[in-house]
N, C-alpha and C positions, 0 to 999 in steps of 0.2 A: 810806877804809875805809867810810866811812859811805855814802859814793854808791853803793859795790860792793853792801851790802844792800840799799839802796834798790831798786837795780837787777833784782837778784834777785827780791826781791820781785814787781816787775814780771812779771819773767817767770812766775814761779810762777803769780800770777794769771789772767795771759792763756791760760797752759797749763788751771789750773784750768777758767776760762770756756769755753773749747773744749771740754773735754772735758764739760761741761754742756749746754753746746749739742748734740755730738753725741749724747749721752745720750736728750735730747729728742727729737731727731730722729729718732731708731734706739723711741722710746717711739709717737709717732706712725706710724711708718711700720710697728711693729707693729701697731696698730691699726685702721691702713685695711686690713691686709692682711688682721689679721683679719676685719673687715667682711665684704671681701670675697669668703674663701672659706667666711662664714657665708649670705653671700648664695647664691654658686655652690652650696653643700651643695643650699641651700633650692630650690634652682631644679632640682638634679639628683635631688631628693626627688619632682619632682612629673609624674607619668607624661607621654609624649608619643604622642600614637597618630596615626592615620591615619585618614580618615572617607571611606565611600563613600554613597551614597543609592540606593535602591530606584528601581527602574527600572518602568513599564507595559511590560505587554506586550503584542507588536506586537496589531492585530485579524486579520491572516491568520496563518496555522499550516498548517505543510509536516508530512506525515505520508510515513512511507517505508514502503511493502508489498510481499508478496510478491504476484505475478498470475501467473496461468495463461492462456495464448493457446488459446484452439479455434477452429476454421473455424465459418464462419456457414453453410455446412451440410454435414453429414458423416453418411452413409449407409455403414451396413453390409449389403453386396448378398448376398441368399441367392438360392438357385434354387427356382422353382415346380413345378419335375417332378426323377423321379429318373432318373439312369442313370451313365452315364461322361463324364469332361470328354475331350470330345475334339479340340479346342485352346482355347489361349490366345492373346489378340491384345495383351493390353497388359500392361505390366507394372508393376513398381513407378516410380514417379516420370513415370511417362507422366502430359502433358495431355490431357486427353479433349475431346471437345464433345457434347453432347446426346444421346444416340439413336450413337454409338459404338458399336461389336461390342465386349467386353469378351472374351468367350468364348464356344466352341459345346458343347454337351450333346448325347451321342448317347443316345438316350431307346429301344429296338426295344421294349419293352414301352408304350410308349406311343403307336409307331405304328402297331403291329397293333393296337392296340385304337380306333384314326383310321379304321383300313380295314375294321373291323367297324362302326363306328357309318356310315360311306358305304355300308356292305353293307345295314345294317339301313336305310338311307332309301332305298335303292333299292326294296326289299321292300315297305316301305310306301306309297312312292309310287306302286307297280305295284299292290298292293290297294286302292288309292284311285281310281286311274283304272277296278278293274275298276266298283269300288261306284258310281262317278258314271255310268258306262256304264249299270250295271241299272239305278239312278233314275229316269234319262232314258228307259229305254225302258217303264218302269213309267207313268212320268208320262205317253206317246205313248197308250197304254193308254186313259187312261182315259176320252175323250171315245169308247170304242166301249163302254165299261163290261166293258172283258175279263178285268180285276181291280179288288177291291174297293179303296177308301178305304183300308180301315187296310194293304192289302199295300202299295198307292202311299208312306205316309207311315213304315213299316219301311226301306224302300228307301231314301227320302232320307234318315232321322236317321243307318243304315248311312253313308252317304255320306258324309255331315257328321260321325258318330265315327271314320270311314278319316281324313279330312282333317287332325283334331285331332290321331293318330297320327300323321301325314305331319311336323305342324307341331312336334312332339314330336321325333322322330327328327332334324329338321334343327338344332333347338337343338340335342339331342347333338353330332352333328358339328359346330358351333358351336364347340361348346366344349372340344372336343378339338382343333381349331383355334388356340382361342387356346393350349390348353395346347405345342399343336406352337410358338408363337410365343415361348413361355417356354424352348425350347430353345438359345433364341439369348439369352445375357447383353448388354443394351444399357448403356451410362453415364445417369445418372437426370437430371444435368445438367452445365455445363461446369463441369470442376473438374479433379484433379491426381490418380489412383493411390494414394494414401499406403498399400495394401495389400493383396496381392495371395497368399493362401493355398491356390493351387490348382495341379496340375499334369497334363497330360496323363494319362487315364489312371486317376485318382482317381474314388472313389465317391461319388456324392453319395446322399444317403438320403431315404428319403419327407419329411422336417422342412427339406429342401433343404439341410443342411449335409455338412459334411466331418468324417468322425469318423476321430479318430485312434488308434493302436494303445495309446498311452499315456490315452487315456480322453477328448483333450482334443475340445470342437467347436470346428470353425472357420467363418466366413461366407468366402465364397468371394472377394468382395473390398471391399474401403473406399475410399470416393471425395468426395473432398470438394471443398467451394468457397472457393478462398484468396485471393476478388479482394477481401472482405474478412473482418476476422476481429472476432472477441469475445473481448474480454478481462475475465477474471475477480476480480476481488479482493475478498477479509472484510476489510469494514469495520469496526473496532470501535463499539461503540453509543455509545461517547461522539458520534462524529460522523456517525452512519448517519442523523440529519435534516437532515445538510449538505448532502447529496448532491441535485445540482438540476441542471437541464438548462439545458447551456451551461459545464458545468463540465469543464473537460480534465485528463488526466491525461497526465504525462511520464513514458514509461518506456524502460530500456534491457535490451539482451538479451545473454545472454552470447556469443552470435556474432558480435555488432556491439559492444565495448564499447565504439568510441568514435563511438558513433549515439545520437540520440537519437529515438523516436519519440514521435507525438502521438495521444493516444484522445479518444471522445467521450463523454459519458454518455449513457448508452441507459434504463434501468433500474434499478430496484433492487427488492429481494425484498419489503419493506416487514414482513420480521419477521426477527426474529434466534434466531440457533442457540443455543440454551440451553445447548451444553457449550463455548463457544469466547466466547459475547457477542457475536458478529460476523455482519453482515449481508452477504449477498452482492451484490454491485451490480455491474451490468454495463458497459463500455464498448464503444464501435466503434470499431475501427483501418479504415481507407482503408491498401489493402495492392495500390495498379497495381501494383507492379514483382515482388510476389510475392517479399519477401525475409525476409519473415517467416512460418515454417511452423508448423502447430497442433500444440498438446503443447509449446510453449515455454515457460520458465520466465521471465519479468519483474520486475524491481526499480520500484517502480512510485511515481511522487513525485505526492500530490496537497496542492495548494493551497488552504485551504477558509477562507471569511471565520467570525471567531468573532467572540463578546462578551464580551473578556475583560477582568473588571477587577482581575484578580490583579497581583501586584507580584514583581518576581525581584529578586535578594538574591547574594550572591556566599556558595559555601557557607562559605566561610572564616571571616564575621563570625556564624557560630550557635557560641551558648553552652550547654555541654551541665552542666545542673549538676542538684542535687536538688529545685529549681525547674523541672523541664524545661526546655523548648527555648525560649529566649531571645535577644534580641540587648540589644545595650548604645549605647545613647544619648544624644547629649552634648548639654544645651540652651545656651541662649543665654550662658548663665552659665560655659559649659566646665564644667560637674558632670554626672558620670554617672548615670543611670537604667537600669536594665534594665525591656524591655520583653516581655511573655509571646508569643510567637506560632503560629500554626495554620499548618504545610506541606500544599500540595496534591499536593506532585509534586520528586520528588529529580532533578536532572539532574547531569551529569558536575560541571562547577564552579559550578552554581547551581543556588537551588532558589526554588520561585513559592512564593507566601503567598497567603494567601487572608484574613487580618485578622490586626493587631499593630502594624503600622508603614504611615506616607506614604510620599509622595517630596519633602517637607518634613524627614523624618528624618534626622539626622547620624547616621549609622549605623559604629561604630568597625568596623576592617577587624581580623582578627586580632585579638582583643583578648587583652590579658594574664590569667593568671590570679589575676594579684596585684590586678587592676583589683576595688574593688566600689562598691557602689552609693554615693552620693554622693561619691565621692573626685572633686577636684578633678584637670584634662588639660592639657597643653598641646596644641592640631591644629597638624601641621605638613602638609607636600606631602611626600611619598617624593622621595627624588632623581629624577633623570633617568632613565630607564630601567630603571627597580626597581616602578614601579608599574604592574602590570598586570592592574588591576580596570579603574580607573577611564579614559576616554578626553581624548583634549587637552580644555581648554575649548573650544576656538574651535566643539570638535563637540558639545558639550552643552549646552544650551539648562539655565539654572536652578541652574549648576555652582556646588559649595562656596564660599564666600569662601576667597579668597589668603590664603597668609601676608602679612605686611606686609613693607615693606620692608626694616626692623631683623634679621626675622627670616628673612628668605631671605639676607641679606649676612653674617650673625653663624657663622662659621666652626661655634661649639659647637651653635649650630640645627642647622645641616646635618647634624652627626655624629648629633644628635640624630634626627633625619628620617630618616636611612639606616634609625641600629637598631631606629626604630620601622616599616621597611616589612618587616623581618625577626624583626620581635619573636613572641618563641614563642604 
């Protein structure tokens, strides 16, 4: 009986003890646990962002304009006399060369008055021969003394004012001449028709044009030269001192979209249009094949070297608060600073600065707006394919430090890096 208690005892004990032990054990293992998720609390307490840096921008700048094509010479042909067009030889889109017949002009009021001015040289020329006649026989005279001195010297000035007439009257027919020569439309040089206003038949009026019943004048026709052309484009004044010889422009036309042509610079206005800003500057196209026609409209891409020490900035990391326009930056320490900044210029998903920040700057992407100034960050990397500010390292020269190791392999990093490349 007495061993039986003993016994018990025993066991009582060993049960007691175990359950002390677990006790313990189950006391510890709350403990670490709590630890634990006091730590995880404190670590999921403490923001995680993304950092990109300020970029230079490049020193050349592509600018896209509209341009206008005109022919390097383009003449509107009137006529020099009036009458009726009494044909046409060329028409629209015809190539011409030089001294061409364009069109003929039947002029009758300008011939008869051709065959009156030949009438009136006639006339004079026959009162000149008779006055040179008398002089000379005035002159035969006078070694017999059978006329005086002053009748001799009437005779010849006679003479000599017939001759002056003579020479008078020939000019007229001269120049009724050339007028008869203006009956004939010639091309001014080798060029192309681009337009041709005139038809058998039509009146042309003393101002040599073509008036219409609806009020309108017309030049009879336009002729231009497309071997090559000038192209027009406003410059704006930021870059109207860029503009320098040796400088090309690349443009394309909507008839050709998938051509590209090459201009030169020729010119430029060297003052700007007070209601636009923009200076006019001209280029030369080289146009053998003639496939490009005046009056065209061009998209027109120039290239021009600047001195730019601005910095661009992704528009996503601007902080818009009652501080103004800011971004938020993270030192050495991982503690936030907000920095004041000056925009020169908004683009689609960037914008340039002009002073506020380096390219030394850790500059948060998206920042929260729970983030403020001294709160402590964790930087992580965005996952894989989620970051699309920043470029691989391998292509950035000066690129953020890594996560570390711990922290690119640590599962809760990662989750954490995600919601930081998506954080509002």
């Amino acid at each position: 009986m007495e061993n039986l208690r003993k016994k018990n005892t025993v066991i009582i004990a060993i049960v007691l003890l175990g359950f002390l032990i677990y006790l313990g054990y189950r006391v510890v293992e709350s403990r670490k646990d709590t630890a634990s998720l006091t730590k995880q609390a404190m670590e999921n307490d403490v923001p995680t962002v993304a950092i990109v840096h300020a970029e230079p921008l490049p020193a050349q700048e592509t600018i896209q304009l509209p341009g206008t094509i005109e022919a390097w010479f383009q003449a509107p042909i009137y006529a020099q006399v009036s009458g009726y067009v009494k044909m046409w030889h060329k028409d629209w889109g015809a190539r011409v060369q030089r001294g061409d017949v364009l069109a003929e002009i039947n002029a009758p009021a300008l011939d008869a008055q051709y065959r009156q001015a030949k009438a009136d040289l006639a006339s004079e020329v026959a009162l000149y021969d008779l006055a040179e006649l008398t002089a000379d026989r005035y002159i035969a005279l006078r070694k017999n003394q059978a006329v005086s001195e002053q009748a001799i010297s009437v005779k010849v000035a006679e003479a000599k004012a017939q001759e002056a007439k003579v020479n008078a009257a020939m000019q007229n027919v001269r120049n009724f001449e050339a007028l008869i020569g203006f009956k004939t439309i010639i091309a001014p040089y080798d060029g192309v028709v681009i337009n041709r206003a005139i038809n058998v038949g039509d009146f042309i009026n003393k101002e040599g044009t073509i008036s219409t019943p609806q009020g309108e004048v017309r030049n009879l026709y336009t002729v231009a030269d497309i071997s090559r052309l000038r192209l027009f484009v406003s410059v704006p004044e930021r870059f109207g001192a860029l503009m320098h010889d040796g400088l090309k422009a690349h443009l394309t036309v909507p008839q050709f979209p998938n051509r590209q042509f090459t201009a030169e610079f020729l010119t430029t206005a060297r003052g700007f249009d007070v209601s636009t800003r923009t200076v006019v500057t001209q280029f030369v196209i080289e146009n053998e094949e003639k496939d490009l026609w005046p009056g065209s409209y061009a998209s027109v891409n120039l290239s021009v070297d600047v001195e730019n020490k601005h910095l661009s900035i992704p528009s996503s990391s601007l902080v818009f608060d009652e501080m103004g326009t800011r971004v938020a930056v993270v030192d050495d320490n991982n503690i936030v600073h907000f920095k004041p900044i000056k925009i020169s210029r908004i683009l689609d998903a960037t914008v340039e600065l002009t002073e506020g920040v380096s390219t030394e700057d850790r500059i948060i992407n998206n920042p929260s707006a729970a983030i403020l100034e001294g709160d402590k960050v964790v930087i992580v990397e965005p996952a894989p394919g989620y970051d699309l500010i920043n470029k691989p390292k391998e292509q950035v020269s000066g690129a953020s430090k890594p996560a570390s190791h711990a922290e690119t392999q640590d599962p809760k990093l990662k989750q954490q890096a995600l919601k930081a490349s998506h954080a509002p």
